[in-house]
Every structure is written in C-alpha cells, then in structure tokens.
Phi, psi and omega in degrees: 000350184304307142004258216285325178299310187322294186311274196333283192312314170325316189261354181269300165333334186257009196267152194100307188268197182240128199261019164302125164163203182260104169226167205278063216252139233273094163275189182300310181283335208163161167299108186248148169254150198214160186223109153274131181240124150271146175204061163099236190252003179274156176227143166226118148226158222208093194234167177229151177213163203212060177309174193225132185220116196042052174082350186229147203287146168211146195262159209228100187289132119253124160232131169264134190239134165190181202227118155318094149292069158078214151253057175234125159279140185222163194131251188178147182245146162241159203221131175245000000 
C-alpha cells in the first residue's frame, strides 16, 4: 500500500496539473520509478520492480488504474 499513498501524496500535491511523464518516488526499500499517463481526471500508473525471492530476482508488475476525486484517488491496483 505504500505504493498508492506515495502516488495519492504526489497527486494532491500536484492538483490541476497533469502529472504524466516519469517519477521518482522514495519507499522504505528504495527509490522506485513509476510512469504516470493522466487523460482529464483518470490515471494509469506503472512501475516494475526485481525483488529477490530465495536468492534468485524476479519482475514484479504494479498498474494502477484510478480516477481523481476531488484529492482523493479511488481505483484498483493489479500486481503481475
């Protein structure tokens, strides 16, 4: 869940503009990069990420699909 607060602080800090492009955003383990595309009040973001799971790496998907409330975001994370 760290994931969508980061993003949630990010767009309330951000409201009004349009936050597509590439960003950096800071967790517990590391620095992850996420690639947001806005179109009006919907968001798709997307980061990969390459954890280790009994010594050997593996890719690890999140896409968020959600919609700008007000400063709030709602929506569904799906993890591949």
């Amino acid at each position: 869940m760290t994931f969508v607060w980061g993003v949630t602080a990010l767009i309330v800090t951000g409201a009004g503009a349009d936050l597509s492009g590439k960003w950096e955003i800071q967790t517990f383990e590391a620095d992850r990069e996420v690639s947001i595309q806005q179109q009006g009040q919907s968001l798709l973001i997307h980061r990969v990420m390459w954890p280790e799971f009994e010594g050997k790496k593996y890719k690890l998907e999140h896409l968020y699909r959600g919609t700008l409330q007000g400063k709030k975001v709602k929506g569904e994370l799906l993890v591949k």
